[in-house]
PQR file of N, CA, C, O and H, with PARSE charges and radii, in Angstrom:
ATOM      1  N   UNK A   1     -24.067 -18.989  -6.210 -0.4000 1.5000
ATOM      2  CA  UNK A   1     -23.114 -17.908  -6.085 -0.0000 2.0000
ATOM      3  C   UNK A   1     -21.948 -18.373  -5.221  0.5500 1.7000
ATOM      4  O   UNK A   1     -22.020 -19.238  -4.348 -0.5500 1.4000
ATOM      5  N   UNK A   2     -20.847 -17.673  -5.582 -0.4000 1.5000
ATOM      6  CA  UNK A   2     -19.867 -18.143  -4.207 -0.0000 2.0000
ATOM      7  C   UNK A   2     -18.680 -17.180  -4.145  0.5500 1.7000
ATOM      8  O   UNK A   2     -18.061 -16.421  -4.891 -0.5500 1.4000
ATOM      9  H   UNK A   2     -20.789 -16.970  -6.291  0.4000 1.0000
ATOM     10  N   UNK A   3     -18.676 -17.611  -2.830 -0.4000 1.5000
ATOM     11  CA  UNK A   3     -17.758 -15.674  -2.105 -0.0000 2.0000
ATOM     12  C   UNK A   3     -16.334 -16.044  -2.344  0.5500 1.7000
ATOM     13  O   UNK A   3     -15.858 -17.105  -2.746 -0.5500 1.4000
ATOM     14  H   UNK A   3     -19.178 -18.227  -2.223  0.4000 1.0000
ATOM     15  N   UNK A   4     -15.802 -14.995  -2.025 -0.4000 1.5000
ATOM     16  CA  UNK A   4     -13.888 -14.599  -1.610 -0.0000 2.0000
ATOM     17  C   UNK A   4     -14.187 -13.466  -0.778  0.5500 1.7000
ATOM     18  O   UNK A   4     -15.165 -12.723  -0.864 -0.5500 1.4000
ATOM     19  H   UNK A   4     -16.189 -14.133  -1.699  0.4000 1.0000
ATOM     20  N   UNK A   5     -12.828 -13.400   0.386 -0.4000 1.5000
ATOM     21  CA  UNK A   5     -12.534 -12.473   0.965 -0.0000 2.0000
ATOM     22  C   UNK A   5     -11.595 -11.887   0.196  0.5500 1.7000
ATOM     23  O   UNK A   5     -10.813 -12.489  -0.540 -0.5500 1.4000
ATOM     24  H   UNK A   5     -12.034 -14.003   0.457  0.4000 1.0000
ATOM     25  N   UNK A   6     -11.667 -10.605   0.372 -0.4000 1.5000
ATOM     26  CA  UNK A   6     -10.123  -9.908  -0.021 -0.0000 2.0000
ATOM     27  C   UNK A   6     -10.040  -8.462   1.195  0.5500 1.7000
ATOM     28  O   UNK A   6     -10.674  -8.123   2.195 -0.5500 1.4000
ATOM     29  H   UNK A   6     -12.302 -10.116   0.970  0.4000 1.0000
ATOM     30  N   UNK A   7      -8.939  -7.955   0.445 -0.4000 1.5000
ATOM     31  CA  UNK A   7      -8.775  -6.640   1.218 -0.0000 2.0000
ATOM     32  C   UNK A   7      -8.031  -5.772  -0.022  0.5500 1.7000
ATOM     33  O   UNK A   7      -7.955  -6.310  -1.127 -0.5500 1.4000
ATOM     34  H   UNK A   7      -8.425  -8.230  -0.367  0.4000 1.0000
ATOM     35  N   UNK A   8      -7.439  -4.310   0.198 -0.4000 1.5000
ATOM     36  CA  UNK A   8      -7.025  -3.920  -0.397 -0.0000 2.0000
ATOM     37  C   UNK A   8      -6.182  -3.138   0.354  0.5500 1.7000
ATOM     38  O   UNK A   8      -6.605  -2.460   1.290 -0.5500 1.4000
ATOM     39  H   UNK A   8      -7.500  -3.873   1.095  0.4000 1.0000
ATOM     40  N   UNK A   9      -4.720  -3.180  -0.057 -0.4000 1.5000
ATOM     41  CA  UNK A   9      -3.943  -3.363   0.236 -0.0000 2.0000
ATOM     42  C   UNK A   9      -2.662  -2.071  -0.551  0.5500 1.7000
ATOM     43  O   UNK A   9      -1.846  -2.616  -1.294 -0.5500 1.4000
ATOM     44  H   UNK A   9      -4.376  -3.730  -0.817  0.4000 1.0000
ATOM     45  N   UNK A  10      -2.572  -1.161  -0.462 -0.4000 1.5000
ATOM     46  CA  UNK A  10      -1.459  -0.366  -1.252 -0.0000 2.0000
ATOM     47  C   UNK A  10      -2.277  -0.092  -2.386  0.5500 1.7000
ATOM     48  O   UNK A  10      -1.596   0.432  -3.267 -0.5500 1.4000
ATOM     49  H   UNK A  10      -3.235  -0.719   0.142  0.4000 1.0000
ATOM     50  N   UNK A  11      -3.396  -0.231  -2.692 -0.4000 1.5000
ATOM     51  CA  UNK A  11      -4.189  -0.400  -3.811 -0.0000 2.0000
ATOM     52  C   UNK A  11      -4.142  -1.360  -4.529  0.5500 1.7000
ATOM     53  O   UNK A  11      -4.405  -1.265  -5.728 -0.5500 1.4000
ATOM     54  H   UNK A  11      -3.950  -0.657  -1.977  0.4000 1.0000
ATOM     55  N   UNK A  12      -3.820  -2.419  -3.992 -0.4000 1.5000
ATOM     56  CA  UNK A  12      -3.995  -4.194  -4.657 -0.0000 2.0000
ATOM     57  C   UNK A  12      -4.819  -4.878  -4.038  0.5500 1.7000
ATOM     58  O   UNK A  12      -4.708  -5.055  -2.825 -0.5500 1.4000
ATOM     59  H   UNK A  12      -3.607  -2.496  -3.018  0.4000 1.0000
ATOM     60  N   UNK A  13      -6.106  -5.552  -4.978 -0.4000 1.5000
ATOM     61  CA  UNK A  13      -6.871  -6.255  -3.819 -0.0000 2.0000
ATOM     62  C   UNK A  13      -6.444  -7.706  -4.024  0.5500 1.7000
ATOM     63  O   UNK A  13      -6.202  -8.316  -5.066 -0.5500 1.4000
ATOM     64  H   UNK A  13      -6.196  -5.409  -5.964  0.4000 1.0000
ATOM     65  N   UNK A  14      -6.407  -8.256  -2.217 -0.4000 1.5000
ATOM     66  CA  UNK A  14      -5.293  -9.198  -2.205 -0.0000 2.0000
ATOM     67  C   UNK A  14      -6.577  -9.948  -1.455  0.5500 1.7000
ATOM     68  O   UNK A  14      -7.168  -9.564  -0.446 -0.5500 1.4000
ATOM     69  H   UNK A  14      -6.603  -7.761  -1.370  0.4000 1.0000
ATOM     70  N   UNK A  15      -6.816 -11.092  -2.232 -0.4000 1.5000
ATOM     71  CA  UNK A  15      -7.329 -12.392  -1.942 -0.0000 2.0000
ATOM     72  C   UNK A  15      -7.024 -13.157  -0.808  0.5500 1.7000
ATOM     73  O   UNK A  15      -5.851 -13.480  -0.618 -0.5500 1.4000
ATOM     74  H   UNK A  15      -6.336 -11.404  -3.052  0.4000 1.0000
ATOM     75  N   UNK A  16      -8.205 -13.610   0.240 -0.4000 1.5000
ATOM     76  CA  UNK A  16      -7.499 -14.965   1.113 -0.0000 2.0000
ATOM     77  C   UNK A  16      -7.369 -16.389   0.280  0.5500 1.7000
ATOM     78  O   UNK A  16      -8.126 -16.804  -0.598 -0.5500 1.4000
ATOM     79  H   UNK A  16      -9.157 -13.347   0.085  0.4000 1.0000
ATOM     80  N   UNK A  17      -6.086 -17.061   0.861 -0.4000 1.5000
ATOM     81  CA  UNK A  17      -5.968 -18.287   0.722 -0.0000 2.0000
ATOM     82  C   UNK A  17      -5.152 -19.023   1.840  0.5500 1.7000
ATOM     83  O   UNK A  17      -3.938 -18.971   2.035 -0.5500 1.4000
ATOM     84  H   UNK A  17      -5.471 -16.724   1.574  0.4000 1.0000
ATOM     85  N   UNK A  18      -6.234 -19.812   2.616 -0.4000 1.5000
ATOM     86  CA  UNK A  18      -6.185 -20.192   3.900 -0.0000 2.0000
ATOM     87  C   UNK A  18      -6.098 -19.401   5.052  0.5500 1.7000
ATOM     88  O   UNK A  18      -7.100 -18.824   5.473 -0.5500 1.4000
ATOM     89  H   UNK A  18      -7.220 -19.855   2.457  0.4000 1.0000
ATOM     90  N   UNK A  19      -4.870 -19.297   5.681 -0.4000 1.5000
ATOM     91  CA  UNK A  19      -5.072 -18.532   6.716 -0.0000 2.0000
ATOM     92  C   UNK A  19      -4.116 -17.296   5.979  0.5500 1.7000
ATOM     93  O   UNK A  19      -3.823 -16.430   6.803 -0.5500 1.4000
ATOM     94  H   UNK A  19      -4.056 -19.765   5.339  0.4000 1.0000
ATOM     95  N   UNK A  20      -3.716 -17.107   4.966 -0.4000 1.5000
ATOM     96  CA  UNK A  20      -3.087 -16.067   4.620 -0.0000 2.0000
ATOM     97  C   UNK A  20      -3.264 -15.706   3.123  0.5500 1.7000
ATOM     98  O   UNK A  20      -3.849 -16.499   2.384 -0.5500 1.4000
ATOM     99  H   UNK A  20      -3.955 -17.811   4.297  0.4000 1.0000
ATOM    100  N   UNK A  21      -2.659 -14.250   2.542 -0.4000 1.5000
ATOM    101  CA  UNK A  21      -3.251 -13.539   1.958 -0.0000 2.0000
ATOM    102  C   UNK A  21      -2.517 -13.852   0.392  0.5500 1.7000
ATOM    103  O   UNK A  21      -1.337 -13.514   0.486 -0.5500 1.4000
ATOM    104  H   UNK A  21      -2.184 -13.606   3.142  0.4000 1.0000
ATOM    105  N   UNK A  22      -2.733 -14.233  -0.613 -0.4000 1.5000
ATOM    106  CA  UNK A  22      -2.064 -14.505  -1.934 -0.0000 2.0000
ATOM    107  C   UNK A  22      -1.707 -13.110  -2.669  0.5500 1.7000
ATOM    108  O   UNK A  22      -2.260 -12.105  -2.223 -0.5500 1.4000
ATOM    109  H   UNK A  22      -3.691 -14.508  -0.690  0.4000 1.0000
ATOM    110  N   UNK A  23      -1.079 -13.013  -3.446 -0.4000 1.5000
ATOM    111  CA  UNK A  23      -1.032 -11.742  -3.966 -0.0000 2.0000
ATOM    112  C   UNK A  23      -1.676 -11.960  -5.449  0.5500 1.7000
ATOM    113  O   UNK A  23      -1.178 -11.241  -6.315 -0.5500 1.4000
ATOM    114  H   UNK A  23      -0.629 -13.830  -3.808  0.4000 1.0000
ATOM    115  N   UNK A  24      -2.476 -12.645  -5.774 -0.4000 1.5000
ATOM    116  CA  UNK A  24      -2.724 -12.995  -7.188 -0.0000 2.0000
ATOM    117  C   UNK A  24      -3.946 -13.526  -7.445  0.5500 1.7000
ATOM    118  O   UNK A  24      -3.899 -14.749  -7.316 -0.5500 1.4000
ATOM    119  H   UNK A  24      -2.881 -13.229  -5.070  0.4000 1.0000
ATOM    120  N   UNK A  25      -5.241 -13.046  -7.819 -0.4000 1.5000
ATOM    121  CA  UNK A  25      -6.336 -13.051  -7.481 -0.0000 2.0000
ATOM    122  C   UNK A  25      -6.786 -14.659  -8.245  0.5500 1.7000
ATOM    123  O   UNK A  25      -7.853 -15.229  -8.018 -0.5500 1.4000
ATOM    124  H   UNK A  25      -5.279 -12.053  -7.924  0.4000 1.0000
ATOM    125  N   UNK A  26      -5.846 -15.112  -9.043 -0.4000 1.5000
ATOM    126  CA  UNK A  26      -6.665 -16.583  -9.613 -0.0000 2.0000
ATOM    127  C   UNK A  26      -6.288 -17.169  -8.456  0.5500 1.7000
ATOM    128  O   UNK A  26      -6.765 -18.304  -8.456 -0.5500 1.4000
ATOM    129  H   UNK A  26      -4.979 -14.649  -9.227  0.4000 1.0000
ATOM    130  N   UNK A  27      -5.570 -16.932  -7.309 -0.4000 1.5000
ATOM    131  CA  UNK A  27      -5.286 -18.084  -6.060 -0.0000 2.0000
ATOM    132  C   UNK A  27      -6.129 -17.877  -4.884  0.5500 1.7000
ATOM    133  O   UNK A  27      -5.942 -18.385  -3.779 -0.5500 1.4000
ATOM    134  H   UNK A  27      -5.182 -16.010  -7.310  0.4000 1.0000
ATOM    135  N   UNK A  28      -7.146 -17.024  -5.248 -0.4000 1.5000
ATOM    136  CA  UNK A  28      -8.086 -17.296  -3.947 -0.0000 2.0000
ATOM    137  C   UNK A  28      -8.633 -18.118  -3.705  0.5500 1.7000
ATOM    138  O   UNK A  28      -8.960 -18.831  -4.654 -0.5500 1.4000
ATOM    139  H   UNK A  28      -7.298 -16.611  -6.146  0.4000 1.0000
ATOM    140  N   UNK A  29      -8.999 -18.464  -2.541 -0.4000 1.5000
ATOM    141  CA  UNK A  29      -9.914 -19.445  -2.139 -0.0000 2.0000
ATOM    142  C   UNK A  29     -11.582 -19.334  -2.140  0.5500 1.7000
ATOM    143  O   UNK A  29     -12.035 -18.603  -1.260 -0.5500 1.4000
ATOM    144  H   UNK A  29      -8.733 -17.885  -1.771  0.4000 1.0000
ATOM    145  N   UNK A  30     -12.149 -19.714  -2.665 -0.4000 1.5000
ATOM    146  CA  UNK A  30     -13.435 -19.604  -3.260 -0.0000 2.0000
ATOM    147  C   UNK A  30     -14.034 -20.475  -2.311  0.5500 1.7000
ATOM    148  O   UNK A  30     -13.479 -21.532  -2.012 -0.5500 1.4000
ATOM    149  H   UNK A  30     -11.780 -20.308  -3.380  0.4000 1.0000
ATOM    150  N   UNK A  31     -15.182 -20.108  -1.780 -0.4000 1.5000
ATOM    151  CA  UNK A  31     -16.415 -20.079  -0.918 -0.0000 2.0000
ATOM    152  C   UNK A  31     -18.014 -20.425  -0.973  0.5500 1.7000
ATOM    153  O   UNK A  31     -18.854 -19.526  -0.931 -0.5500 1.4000
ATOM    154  H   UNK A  31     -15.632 -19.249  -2.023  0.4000 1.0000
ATOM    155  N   UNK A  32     -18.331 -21.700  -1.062 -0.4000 1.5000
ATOM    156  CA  UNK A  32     -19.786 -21.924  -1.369 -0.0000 2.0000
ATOM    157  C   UNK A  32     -20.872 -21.104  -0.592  0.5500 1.7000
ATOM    158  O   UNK A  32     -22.032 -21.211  -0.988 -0.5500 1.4000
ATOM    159  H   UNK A  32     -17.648 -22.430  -1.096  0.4000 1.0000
ATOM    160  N   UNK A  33     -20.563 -20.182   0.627 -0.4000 1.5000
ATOM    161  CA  UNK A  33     -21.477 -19.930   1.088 -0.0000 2.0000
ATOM    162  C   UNK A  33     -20.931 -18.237   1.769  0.5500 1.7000
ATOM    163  O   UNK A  33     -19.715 -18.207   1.955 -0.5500 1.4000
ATOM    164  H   UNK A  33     -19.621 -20.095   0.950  0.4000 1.0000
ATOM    165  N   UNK A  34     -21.490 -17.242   2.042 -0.4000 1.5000
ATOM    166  CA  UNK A  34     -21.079 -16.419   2.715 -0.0000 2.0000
ATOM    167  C   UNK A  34     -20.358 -16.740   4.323  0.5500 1.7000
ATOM    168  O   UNK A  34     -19.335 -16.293   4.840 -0.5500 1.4000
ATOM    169  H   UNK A  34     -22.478 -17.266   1.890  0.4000 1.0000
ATOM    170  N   UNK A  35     -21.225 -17.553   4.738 -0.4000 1.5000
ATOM    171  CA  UNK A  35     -21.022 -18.271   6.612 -0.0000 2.0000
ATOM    172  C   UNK A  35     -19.501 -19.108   6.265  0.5500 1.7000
ATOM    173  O   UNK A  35     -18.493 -18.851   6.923 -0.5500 1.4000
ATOM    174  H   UNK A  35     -22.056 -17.916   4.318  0.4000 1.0000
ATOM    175  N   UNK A  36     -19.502 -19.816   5.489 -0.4000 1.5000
ATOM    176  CA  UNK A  36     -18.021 -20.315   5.061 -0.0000 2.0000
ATOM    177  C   UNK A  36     -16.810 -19.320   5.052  0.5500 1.7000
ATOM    178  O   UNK A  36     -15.736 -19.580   5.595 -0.5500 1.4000
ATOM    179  H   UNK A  36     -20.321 -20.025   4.954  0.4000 1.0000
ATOM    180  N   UNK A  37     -17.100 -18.090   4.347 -0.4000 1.5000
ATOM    181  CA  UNK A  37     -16.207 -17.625   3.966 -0.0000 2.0000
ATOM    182  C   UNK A  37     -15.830 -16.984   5.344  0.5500 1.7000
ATOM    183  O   UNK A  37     -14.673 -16.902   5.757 -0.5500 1.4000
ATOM    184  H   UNK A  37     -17.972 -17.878   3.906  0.4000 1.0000
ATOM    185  N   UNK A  38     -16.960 -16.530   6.018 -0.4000 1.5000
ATOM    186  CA  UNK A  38     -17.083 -15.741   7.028 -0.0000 2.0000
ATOM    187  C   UNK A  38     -15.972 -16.718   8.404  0.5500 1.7000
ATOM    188  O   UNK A  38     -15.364 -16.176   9.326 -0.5500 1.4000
ATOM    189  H   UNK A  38     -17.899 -16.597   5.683  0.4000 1.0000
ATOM    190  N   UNK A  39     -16.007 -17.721   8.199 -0.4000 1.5000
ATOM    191  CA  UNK A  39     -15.450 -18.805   9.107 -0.0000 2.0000
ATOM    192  C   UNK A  39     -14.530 -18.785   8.780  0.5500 1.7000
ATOM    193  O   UNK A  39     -13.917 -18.717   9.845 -0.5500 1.4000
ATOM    194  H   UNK A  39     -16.501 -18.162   7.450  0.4000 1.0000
ATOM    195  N   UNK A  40     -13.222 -18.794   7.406 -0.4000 1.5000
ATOM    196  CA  UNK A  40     -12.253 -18.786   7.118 -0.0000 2.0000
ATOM    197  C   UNK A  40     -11.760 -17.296   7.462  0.5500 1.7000
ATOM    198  O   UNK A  40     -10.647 -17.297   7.987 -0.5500 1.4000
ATOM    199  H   UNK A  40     -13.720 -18.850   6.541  0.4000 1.0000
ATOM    200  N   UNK A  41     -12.213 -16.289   7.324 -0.4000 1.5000
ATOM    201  CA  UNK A  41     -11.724 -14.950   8.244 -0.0000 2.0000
ATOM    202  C   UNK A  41     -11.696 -15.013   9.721  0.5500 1.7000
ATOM    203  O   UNK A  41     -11.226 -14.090  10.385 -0.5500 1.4000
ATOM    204  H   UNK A  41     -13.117 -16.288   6.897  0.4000 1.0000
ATOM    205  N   UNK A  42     -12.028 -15.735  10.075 -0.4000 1.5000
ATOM    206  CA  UNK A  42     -12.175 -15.933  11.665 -0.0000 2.0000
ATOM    207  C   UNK A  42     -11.031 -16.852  12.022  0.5500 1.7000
ATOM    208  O   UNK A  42     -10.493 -16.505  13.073 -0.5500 1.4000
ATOM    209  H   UNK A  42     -12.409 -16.486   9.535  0.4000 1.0000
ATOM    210  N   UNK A  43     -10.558 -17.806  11.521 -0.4000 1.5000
ATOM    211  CA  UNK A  43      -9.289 -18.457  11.419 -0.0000 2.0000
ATOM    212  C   UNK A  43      -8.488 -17.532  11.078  0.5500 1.7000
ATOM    213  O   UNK A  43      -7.748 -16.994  11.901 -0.5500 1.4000
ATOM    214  H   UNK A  43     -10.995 -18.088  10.667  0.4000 1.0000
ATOM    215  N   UNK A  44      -8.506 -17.318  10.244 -0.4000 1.5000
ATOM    216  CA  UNK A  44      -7.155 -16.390   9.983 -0.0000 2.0000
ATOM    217  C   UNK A  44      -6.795 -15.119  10.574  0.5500 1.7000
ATOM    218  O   UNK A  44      -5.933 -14.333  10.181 -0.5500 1.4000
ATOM    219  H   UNK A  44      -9.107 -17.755   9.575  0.4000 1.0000
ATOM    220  N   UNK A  45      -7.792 -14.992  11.862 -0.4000 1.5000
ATOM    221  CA  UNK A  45      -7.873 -13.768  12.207 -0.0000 2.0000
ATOM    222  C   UNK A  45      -6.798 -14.010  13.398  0.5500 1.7000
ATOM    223  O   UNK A  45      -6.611 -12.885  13.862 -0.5500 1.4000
ATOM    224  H   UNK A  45      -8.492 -15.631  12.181  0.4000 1.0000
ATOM    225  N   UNK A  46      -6.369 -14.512  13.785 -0.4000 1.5000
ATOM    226  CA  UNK A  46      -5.293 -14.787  14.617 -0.0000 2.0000
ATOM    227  C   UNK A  46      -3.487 -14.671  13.951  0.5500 1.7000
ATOM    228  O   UNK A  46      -2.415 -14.642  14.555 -0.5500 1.4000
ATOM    229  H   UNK A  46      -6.521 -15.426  13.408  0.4000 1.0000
ATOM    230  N   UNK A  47      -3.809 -14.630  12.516 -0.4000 1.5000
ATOM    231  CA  UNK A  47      -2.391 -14.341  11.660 -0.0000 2.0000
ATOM    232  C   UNK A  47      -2.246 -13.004  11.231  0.5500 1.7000
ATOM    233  O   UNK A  47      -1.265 -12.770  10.525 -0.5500 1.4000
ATOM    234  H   UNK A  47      -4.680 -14.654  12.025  0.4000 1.0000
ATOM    235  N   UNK A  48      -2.950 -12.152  11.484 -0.4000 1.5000
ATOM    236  CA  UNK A  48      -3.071 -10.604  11.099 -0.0000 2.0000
ATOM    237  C   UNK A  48      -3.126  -9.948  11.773  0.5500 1.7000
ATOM    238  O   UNK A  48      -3.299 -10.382  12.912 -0.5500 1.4000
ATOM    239  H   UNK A  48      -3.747 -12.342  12.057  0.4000 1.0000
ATOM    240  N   UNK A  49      -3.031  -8.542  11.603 -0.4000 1.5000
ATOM    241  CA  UNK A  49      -3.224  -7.491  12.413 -0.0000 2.0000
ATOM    242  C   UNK A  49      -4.742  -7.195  12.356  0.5500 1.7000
ATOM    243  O   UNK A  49      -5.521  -7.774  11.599 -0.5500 1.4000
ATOM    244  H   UNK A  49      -2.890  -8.189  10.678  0.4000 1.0000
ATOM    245  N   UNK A  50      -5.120  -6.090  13.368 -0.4000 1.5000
ATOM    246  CA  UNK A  50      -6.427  -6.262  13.704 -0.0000 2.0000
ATOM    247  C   UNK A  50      -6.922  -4.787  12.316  0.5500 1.7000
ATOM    248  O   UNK A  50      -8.036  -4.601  11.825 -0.5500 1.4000
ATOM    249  H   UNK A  50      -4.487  -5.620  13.982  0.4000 1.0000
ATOM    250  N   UNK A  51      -5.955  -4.202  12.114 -0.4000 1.5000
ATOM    251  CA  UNK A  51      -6.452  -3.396  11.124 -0.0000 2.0000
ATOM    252  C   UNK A  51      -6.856  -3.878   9.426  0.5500 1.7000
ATOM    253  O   UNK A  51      -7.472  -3.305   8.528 -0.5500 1.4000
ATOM    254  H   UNK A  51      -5.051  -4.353  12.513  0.4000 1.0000
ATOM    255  N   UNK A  52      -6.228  -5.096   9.519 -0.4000 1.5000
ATOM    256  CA  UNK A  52      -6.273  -5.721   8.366 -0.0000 2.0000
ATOM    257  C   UNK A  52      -7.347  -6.202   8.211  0.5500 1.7000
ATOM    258  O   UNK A  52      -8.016  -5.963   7.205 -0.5500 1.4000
ATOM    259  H   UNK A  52      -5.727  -5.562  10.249  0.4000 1.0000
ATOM    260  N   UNK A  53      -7.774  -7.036   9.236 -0.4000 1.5000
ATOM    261  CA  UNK A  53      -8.714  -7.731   9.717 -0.0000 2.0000
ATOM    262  C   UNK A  53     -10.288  -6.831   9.180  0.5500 1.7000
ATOM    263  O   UNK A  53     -11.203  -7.079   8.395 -0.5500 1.4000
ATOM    264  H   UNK A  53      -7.231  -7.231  10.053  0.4000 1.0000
ATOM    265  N   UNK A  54      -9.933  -5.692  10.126 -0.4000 1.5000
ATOM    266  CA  UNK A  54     -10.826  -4.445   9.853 -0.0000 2.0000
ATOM    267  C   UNK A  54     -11.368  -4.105   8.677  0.5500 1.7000
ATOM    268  O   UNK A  54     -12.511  -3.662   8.561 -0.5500 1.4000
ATOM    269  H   UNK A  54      -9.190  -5.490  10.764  0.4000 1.0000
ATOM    270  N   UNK A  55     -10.176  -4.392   7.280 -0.4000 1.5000
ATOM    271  CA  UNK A  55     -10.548  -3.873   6.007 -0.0000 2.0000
ATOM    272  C   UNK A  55     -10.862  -4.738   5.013  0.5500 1.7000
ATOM    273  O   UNK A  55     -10.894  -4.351   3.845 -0.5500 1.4000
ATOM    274  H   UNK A  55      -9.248  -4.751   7.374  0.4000 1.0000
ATOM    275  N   UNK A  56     -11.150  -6.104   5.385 -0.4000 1.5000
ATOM    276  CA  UNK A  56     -11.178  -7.513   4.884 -0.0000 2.0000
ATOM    277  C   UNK A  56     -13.168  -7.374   4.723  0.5500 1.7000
ATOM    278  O   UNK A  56     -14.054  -6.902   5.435 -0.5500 1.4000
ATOM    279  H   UNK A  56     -11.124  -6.419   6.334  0.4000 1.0000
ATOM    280  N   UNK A  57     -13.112  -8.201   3.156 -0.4000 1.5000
ATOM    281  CA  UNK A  57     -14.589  -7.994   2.932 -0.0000 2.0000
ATOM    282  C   UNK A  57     -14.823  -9.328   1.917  0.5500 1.7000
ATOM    283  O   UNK A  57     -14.057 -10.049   1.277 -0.5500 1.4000
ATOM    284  H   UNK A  57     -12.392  -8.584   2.577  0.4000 1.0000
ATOM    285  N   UNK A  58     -15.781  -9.292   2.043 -0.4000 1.5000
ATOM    286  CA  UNK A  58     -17.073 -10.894   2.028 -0.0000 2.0000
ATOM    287  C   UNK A  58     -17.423 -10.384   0.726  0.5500 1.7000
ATOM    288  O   UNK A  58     -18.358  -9.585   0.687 -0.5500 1.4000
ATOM    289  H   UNK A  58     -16.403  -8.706   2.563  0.4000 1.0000
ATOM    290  N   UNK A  59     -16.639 -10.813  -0.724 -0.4000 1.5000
ATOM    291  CA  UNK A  59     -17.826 -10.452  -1.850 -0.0000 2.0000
ATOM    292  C   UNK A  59     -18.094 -11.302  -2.719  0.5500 1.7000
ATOM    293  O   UNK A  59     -17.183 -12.130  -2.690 -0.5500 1.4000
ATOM    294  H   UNK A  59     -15.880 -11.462  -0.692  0.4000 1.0000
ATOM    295  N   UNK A  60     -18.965 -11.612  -3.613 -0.4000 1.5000
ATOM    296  CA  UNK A  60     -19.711 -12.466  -4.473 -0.0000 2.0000
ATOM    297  C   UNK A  60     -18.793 -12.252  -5.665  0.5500 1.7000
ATOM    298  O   UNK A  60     -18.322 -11.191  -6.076 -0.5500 1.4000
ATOM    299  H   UNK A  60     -19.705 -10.940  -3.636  0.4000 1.0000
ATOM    300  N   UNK A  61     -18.634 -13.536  -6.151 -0.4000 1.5000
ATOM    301  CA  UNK A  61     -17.845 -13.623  -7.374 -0.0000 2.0000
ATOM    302  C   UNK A  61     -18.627 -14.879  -8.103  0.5500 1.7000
ATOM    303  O   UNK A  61     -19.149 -15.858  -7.569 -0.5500 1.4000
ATOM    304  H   UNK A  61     -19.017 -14.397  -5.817  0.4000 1.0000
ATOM    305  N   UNK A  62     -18.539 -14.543  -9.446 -0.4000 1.5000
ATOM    306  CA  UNK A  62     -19.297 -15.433 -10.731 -0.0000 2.0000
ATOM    307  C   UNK A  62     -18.063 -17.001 -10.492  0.5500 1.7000
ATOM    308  O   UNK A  62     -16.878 -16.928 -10.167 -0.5500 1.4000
ATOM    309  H   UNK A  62     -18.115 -13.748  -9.880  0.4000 1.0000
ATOM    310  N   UNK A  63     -18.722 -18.046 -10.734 -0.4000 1.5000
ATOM    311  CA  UNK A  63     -18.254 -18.817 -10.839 -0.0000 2.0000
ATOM    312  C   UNK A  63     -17.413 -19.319 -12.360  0.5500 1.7000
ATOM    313  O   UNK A  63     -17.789 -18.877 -13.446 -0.5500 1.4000
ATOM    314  H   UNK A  63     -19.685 -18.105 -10.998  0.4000 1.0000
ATOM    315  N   UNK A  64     -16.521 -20.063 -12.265 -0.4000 1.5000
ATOM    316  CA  UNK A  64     -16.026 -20.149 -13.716 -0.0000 2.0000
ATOM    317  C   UNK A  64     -16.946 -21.363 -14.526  0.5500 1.7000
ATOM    318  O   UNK A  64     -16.728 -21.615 -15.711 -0.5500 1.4000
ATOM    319  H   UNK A  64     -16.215 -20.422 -11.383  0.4000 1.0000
TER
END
């Protein structure tokens, strides 16, 4: 299995890629492990606001 963060956003759910947020869900950054993904929100948690931060979520996506 392997994760992405996203959030949703104005009602767009907006993918991480790196320390910041893509607007286009084929550009996320894809995640072998939950603890990975979980580590790349923690980096990037210093480029956001803390409410953003707040609404940002860990979910399982099918691989291609």
């Amino acid at each position: 299995m392997a994760y992405i963060v996203t959030v949703t956003h104005n009602g767009n759910m907006v993918p991480l890629r790196g320390t910041v947020w893509a607007y286009s869900m084929d550009r996320a950054q894809v995640f072998a492990t939950r603890e990975d993904a979980q580590a790349a929100l923690e980096r990037a948690k210093k480029f956001m606001k803390a409410a953003i931060y707040k609404k940002a979520v860990i979910s399982e996506t099918i691989p291609a």
